[in-house]
RODO-2510 file (C-alpha; in nm, 4 decimals, decimal comma):
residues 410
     n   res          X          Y          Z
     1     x     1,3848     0,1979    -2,8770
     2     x     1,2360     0,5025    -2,6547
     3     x     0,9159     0,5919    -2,5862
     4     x     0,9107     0,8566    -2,8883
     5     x     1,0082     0,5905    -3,1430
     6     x     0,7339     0,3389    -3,0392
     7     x     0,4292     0,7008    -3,0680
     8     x     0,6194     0,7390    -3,3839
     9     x     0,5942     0,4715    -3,5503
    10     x     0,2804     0,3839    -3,4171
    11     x     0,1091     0,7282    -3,5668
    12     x     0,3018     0,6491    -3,9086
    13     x     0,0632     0,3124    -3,9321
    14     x    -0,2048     0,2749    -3,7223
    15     x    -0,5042     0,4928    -3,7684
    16     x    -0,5707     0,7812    -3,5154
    17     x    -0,9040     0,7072    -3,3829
    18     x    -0,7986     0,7339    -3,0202
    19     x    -0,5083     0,9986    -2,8174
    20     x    -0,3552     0,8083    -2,5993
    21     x    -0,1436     0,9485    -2,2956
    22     x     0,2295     0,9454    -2,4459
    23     x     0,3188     0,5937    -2,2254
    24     x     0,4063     0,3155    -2,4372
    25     x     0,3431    -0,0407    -2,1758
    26     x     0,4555    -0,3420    -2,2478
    27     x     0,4039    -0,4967    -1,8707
    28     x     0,1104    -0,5634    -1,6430
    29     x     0,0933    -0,7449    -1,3458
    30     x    -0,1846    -0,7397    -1,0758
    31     x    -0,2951    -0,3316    -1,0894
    32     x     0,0076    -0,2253    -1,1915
    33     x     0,1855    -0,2265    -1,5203
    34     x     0,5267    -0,1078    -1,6416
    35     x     0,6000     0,1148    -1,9986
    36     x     0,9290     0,0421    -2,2161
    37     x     1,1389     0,2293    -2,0161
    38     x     1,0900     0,0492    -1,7148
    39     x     0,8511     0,3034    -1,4899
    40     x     0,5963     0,1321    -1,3035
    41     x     0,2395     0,2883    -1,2895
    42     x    -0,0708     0,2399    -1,0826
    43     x    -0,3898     0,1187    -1,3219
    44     x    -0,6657     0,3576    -1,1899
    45     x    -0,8465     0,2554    -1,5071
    46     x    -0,8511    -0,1418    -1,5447
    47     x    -0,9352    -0,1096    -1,9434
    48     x    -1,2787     0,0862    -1,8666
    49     x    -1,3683    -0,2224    -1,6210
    50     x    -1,2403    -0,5078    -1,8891
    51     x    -0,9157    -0,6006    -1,6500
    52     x    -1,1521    -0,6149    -1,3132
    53     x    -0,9575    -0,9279    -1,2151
    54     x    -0,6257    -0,7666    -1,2253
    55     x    -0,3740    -0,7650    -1,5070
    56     x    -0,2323    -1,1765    -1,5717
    57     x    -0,4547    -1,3124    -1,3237
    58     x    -0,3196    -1,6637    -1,2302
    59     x    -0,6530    -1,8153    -1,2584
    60     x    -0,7861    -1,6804    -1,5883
    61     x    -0,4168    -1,7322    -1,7417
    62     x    -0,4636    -2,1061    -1,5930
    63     x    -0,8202    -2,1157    -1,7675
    64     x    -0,7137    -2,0208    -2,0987
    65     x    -0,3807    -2,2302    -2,1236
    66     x    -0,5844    -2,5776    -1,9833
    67     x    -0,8041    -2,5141    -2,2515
    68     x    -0,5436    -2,4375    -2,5522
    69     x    -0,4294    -2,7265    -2,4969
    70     x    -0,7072    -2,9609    -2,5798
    71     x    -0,9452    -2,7275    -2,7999
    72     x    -0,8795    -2,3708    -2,9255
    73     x    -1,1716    -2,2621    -3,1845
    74     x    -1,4131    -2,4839    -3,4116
    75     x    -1,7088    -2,2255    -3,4532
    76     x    -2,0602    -2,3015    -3,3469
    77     x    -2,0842    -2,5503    -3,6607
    78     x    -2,0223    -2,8311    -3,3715
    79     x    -2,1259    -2,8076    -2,9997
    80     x    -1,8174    -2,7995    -2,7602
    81     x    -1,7957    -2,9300    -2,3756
    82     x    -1,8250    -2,5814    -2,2308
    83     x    -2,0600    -2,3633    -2,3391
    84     x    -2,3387    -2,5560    -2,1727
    85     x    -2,1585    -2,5148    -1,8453
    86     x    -2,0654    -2,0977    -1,9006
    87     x    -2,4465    -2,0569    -2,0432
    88     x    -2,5573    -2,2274    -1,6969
    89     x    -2,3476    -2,0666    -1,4981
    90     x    -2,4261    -1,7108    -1,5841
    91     x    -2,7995    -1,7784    -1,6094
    92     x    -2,7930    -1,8802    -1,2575
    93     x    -2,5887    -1,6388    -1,1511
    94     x    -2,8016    -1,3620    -1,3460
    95     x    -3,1746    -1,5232    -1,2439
    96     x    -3,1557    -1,4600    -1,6623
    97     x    -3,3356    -1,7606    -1,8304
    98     x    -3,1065    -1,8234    -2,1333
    99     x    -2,8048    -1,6613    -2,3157
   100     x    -2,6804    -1,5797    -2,6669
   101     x    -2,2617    -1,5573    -2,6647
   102     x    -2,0842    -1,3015    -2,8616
   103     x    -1,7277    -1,1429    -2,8471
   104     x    -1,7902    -0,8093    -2,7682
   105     x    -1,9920    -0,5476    -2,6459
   106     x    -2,1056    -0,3820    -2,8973
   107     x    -2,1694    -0,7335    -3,0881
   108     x    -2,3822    -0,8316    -2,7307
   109     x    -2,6086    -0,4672    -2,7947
   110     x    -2,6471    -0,5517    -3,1685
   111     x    -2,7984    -0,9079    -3,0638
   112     x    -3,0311    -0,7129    -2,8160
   113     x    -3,1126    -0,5002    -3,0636
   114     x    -3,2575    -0,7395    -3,3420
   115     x    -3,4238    -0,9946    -3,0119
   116     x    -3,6028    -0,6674    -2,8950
   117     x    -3,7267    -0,6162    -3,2897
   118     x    -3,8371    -0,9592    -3,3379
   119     x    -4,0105    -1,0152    -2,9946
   120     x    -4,1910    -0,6811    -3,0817
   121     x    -4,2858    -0,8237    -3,4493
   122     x    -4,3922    -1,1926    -3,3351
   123     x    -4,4959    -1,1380    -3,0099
   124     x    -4,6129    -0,7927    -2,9365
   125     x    -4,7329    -0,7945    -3,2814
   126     x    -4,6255    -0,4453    -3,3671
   127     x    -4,6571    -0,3778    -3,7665
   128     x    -4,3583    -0,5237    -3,9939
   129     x    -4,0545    -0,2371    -3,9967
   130     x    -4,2759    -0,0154    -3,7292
   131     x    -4,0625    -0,1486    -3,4076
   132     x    -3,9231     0,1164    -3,1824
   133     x    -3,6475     0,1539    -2,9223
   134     x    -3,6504     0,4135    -2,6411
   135     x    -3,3005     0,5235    -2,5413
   136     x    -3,1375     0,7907    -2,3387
   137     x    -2,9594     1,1460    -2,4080
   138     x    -2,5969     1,0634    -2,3918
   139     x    -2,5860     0,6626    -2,3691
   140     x    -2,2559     0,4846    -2,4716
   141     x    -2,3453     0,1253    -2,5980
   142     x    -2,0836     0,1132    -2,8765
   143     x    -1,9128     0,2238    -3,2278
   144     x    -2,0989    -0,0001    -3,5004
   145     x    -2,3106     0,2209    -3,7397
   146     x    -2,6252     0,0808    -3,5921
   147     x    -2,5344     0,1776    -3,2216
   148     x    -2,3996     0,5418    -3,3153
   149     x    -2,7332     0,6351    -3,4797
   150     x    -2,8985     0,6662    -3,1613
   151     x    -2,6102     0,7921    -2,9748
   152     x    -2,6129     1,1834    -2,8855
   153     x    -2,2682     1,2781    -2,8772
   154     x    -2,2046     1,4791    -3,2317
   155     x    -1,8157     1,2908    -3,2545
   156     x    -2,0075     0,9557    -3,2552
   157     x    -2,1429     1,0222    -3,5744
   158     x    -1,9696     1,2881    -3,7651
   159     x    -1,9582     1,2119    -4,1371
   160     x    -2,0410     0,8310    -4,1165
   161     x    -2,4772     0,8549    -4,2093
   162     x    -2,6970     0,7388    -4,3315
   163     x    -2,8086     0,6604    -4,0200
   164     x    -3,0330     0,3427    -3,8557
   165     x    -3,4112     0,5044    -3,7273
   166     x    -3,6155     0,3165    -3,4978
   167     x    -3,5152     0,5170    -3,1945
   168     x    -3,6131     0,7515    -2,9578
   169     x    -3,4744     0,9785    -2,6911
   170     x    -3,5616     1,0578    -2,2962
   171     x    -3,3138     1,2092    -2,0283
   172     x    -3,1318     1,0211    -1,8729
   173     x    -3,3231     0,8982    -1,5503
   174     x    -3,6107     1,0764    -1,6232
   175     x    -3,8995     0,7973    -1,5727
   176     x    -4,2394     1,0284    -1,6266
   177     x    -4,0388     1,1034    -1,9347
   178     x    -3,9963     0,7071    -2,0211
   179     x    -4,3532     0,6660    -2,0031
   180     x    -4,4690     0,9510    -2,2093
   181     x    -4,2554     0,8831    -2,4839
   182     x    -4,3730     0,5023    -2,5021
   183     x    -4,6180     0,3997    -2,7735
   184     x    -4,7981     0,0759    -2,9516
   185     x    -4,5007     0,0247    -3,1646
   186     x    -4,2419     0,0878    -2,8491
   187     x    -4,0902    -0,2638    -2,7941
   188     x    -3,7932    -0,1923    -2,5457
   189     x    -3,5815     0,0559    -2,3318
   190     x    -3,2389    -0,0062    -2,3929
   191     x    -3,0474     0,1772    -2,0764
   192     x    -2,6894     0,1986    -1,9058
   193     x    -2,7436     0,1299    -1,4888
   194     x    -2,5131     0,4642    -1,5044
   195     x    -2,3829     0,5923    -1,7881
   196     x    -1,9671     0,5479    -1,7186
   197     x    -1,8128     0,7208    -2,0583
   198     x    -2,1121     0,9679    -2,0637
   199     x    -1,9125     1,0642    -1,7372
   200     x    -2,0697     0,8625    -1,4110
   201     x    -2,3672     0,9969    -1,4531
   202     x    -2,5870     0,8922    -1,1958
   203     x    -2,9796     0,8498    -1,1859
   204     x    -3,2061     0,9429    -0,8965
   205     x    -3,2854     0,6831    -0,6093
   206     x    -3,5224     0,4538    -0,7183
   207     x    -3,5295     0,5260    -1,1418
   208     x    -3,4794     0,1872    -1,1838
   209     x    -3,7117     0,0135    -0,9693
   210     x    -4,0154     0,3156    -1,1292
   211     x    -3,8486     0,1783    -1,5108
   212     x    -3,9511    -0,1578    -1,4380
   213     x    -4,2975    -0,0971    -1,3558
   214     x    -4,3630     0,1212    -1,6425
   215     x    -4,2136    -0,1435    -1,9118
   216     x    -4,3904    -0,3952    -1,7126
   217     x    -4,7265    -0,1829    -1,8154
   218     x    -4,6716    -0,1054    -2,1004
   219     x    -4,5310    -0,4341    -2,2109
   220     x    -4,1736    -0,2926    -2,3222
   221     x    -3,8728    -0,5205    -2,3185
   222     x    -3,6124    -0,3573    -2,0466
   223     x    -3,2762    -0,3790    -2,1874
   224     x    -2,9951    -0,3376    -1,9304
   225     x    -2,6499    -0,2845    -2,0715
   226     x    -2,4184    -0,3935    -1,8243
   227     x    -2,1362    -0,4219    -1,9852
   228     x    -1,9123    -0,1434    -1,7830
   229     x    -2,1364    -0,1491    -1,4836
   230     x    -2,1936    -0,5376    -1,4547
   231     x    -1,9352    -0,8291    -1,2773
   232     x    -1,9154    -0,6546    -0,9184
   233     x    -1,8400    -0,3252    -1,0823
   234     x    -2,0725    -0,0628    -0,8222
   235     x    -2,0995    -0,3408    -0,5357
   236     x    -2,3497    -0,6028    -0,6586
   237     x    -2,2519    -0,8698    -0,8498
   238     x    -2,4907    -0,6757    -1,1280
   239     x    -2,5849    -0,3494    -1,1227
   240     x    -2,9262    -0,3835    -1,1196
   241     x    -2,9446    -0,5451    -0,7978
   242     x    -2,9435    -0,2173    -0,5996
   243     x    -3,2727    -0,2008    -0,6913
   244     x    -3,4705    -0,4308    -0,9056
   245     x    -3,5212    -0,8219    -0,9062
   246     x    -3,3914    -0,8873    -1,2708
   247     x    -3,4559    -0,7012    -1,6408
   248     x    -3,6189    -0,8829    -1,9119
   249     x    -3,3100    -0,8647    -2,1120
   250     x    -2,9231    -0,7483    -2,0465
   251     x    -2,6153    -0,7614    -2,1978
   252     x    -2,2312    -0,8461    -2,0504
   253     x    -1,8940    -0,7610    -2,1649
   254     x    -1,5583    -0,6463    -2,0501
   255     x    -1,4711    -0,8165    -1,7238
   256     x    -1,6546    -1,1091    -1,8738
   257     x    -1,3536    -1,2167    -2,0795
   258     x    -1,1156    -1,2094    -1,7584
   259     x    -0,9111    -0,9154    -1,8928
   260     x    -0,7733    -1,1421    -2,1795
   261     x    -0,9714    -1,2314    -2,3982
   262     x    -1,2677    -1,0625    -2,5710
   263     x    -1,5943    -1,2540    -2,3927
   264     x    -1,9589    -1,0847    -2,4754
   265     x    -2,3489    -1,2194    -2,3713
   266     x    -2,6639    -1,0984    -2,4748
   267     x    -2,9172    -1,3086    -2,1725
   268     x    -3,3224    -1,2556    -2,1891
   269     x    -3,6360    -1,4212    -2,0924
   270     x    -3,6906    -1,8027    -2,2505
   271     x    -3,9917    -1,6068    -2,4310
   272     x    -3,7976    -1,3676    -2,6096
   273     x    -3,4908    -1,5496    -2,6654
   274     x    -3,6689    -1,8014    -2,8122
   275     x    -3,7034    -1,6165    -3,1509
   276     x    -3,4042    -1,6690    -3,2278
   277     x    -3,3616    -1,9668    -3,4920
   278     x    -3,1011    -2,1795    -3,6748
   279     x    -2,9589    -1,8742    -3,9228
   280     x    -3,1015    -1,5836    -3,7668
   281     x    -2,7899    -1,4992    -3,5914
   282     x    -2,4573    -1,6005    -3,5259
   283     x    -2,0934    -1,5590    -3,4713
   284     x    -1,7837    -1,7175    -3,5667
   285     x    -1,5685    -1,6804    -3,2221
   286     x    -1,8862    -1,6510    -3,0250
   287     x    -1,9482    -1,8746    -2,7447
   288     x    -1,5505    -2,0516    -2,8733
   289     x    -1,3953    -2,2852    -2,6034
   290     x    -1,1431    -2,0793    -2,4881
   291     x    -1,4018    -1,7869    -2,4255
   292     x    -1,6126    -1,9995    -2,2253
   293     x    -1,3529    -2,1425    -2,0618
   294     x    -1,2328    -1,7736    -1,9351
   295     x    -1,5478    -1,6592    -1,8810
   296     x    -1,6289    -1,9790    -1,6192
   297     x    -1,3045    -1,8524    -1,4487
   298     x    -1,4012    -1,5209    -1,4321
   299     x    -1,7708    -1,5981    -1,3194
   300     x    -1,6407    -1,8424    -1,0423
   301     x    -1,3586    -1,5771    -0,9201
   302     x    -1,6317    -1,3176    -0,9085
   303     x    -1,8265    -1,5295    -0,6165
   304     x    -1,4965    -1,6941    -0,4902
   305     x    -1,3119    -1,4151    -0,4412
   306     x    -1,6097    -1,0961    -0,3051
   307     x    -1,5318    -0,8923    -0,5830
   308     x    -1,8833    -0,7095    -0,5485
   309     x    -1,8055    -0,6883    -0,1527
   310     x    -1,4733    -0,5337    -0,2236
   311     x    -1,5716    -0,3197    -0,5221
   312     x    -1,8774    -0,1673    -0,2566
   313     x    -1,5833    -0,1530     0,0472
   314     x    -1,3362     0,0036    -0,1443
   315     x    -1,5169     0,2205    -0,3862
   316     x    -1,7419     0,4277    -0,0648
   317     x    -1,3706     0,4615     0,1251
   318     x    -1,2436     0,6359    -0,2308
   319     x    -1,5076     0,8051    -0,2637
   320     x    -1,4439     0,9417     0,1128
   321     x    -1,1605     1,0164     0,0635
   322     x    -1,1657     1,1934    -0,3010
   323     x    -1,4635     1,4296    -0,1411
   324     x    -1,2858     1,5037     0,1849
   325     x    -0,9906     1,6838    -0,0772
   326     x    -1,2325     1,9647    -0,0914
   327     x    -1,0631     2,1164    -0,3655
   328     x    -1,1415     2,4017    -0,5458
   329     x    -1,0470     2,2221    -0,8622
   330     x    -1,2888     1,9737    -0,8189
   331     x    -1,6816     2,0248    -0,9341
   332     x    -1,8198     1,7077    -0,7712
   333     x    -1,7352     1,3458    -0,7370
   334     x    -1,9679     1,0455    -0,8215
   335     x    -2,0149     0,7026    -0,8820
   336     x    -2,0745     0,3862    -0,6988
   337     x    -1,8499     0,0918    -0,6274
   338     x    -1,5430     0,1050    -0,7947
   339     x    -1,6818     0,3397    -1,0823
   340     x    -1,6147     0,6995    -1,0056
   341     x    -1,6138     0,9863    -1,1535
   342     x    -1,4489     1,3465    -1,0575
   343     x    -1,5727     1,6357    -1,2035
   344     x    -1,2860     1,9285    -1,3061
   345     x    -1,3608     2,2643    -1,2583
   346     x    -1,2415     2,3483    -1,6687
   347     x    -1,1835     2,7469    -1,5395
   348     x    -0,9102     2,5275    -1,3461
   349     x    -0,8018     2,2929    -1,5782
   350     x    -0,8740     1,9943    -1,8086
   351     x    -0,9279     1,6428    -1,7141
   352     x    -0,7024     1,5656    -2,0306
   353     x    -0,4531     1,7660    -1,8269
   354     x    -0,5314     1,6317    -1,4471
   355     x    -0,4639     1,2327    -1,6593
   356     x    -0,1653     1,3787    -1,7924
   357     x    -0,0059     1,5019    -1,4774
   358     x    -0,1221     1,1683    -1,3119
   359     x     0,0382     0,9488    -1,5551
   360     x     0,4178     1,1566    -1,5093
   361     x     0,3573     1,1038    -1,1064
   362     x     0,2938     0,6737    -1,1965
   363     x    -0,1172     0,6718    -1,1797
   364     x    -0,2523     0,5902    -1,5473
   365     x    -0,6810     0,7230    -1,5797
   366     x    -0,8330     0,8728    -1,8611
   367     x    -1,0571     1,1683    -1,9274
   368     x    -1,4055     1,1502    -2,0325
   369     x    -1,6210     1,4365    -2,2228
   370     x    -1,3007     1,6689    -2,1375
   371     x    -1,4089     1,7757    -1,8044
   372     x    -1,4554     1,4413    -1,6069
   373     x    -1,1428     1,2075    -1,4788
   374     x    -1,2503     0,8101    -1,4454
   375     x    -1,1364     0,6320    -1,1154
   376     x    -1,1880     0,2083    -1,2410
   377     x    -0,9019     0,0669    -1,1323
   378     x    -0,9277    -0,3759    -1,1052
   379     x    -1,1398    -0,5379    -0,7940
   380     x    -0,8658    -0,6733    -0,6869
   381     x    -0,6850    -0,3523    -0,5257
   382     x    -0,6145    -0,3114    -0,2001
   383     x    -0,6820    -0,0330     0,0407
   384     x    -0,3012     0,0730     0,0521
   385     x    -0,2509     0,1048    -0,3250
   386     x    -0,5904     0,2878    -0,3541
   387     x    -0,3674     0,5096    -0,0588
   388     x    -0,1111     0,5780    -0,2778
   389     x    -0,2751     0,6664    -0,5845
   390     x    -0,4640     0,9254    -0,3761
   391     x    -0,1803     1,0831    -0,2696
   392     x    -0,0827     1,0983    -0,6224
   393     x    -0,4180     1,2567    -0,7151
   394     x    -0,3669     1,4813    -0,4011
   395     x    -0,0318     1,6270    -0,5635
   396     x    -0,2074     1,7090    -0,8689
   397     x    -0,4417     1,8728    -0,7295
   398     x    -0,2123     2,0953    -0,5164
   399     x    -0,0426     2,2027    -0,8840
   400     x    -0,3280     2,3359    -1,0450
   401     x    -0,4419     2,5486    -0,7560
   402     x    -0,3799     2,8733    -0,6502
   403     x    -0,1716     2,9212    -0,3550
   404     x    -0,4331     3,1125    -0,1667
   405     x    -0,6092     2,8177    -0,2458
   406     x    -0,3700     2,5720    -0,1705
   407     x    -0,3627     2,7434     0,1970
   408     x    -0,7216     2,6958     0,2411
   409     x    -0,7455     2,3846     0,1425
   410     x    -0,4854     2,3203     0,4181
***
């Protein structure tokens, strides 16, 4: 079969909730992966930060199979040999206290969601079905119907109300903001570090740190999602760490599960976790052997291996270098570690367009918000490949200028 048989049978069956670029892969090894026909690209995007480890990691492949072969998934009816050890190991690793497993990241902001509204009910004492949730203008923490209610973004939520209330909106690092909009009944600020599929938008120079000492005040849970921007992602091991000592609460995703295998955890304070109660929540694959398992591995490569030192080395040399291009087609470029973001000038062209020509030239990214290409390729690239998908990025950019403007760019 070619590549058109594979898009054509796929749109005959599978719903069309995502356009993908017309590649069909079927190989990945390291950051680079191969498509039916045999051509070899460059992973710029590393499943939006899910694959940080590299595609078929020898150590998270080891993980799972050592574990498949003694114990594969008997639900959290019976206690395993394992979780114990992950819950420890990311609690220490976090400063967190304790740690709820889930699968994914959307299931890790639901749990945050209902600890935040039961910590405000029993322990801030907020009047029953009166607990509120400050978020921000364009956040991305997920597709379930509860999560899209307080998103911003009109193609979140098209046709698919009633929606959830509870919430309420500020700007995006806009702290005076935070604290005006904060009443009695507020029990937490759920917030991205940066918000990566709103399009690397970044917040001013110490927003955090000022966030933590207005929930701190006002006694509002701070809710960190990390689950794009934790695991060495922008440099630290967690985001947070550029400025602040710990949140009250945060949740993990993506790189969690070692690029294989879906891996989720919501972590808190002892105090607020400690609402939870036999039946209150739960999961079926949640917290599973062969999840904990993989997400030891990926916790222990994350320390073993500098991933947060690489992802900060790396990520301010392509940022360098993506700036010093100085082309017209480009608006501005942004991010931190190995989470970028470069702006398209649309009067020049789309970022749909700048991800197409990328992926014919053996670089595979993906647009976000139609004007903004994402640079996340896995921790584990080196400076050479980064080289050579630059120069790939370089040739695109030469095609959509002008050749006056090609000239002065020269």
């Amino acid at each position: 079969m070619e590549t058109k048989d594979y898009i054509v049978r796929e749109e005959k069956y599978v719903a069309r909730n995502y356009n993908p670029l017309p590649v069909v892969l079927n190989k990945g090894e390291g950051v680079w992966m191969w498509d039916v026909e045999g051509n070899k690209y460059l992973d710029f995007l590393s499943a939006y930060s899910a694959v940080s480890a590299g595609h078929g990691n020898p150590r998270i492949k080891k993980a799972l199979i050592d574990q498949l072969n003694k114990l594969d998934v008997p639900c959290r009816a019976f206690r395993t040999e394992g979780l114990g050890e992950f819950a420890e190991t990311l609690c220490q690793l976090t400063g967190m206290d304790m740690m709820l497993p889930m699968n994914t990241g959307a299931e890790a902001i639901e749990t945050a969601i209902k600890a935040a509204r039961r910590w405000g009910y029993r322990a801030k004492k907020i009047p029953e079905n009166k607990a509120r949730i400050i978020v921000c203008e364009n956040n991305f923490h997920g597709r379930t119907t509860t999560i899209i209610s307080f998103s911003t973004e009109p193609s979140y939520k098209a046709d698919f109300g009633p929606f959830d209330g509870g919430f309420d909106y500020v700007p995006f690092g806009d702290a005076a903001a935070l604290e005006k909009a904060i009443t009695p009944d507020t029990c937490a600020f759920l917030v991205e570090p940066i918000q990566a599929e709103a399009g690397i938008l970044m917040p001013p120079k110490g927003w955090l740190k000022k966030v933590q000492a207005i929930c701190k005040k006002h006694n509002v849970l701070l809710i960190l999602d990390e689950i794009q921007t934790g695991m060495a992602r922008t440099g630290k091991d967690f985001c947070y760490q550029h400025e602040i000592d710990k949140p009250d609460c945060m949740t993990l995703g993506k790189a969690l599960g070692g690029g294989i295998y879906p891996v989720s955890a919501f972590l808190a304070r002892k105090d607020v976790m400690d609402h939870f109660n036999p039946g209150s929540h739960g999961s079926t694959f949640g917290g599973n052997p062969l999840a904990t398992a993989i997400g030891i591995e990926a916790l222990k490569m994350l320390k073993d291996e500098n991933l947060a030192e690489r992802s900060r080395d790396l990520g301010d040399y392509l940022l360098q270098k993506l700036r010093g291009f100085n082309s017209p087609a480009i608006k501005d470029v942004r991010g931190l570690g190995l989470l970028i973001g470069v702006e398209i000038d649309p009067a020049k062209a789309t970022a749909r367009d700048v991800c197409e020509r990328l992926q014919k030239k053996g670089v595979l990214c993906k647009e976000t918000h139609e004007v903004v290409v994402r640079f996340a390729p896995p921790l584990t690239i080196t400076r050479e490949e980064i080289d050579w998908g630059l120069q790939k990025v370089s040739e695109v950019l030469m095609e959509i200028e002008t050749p006056e403007q090609q000239a002065n760019r020269a």
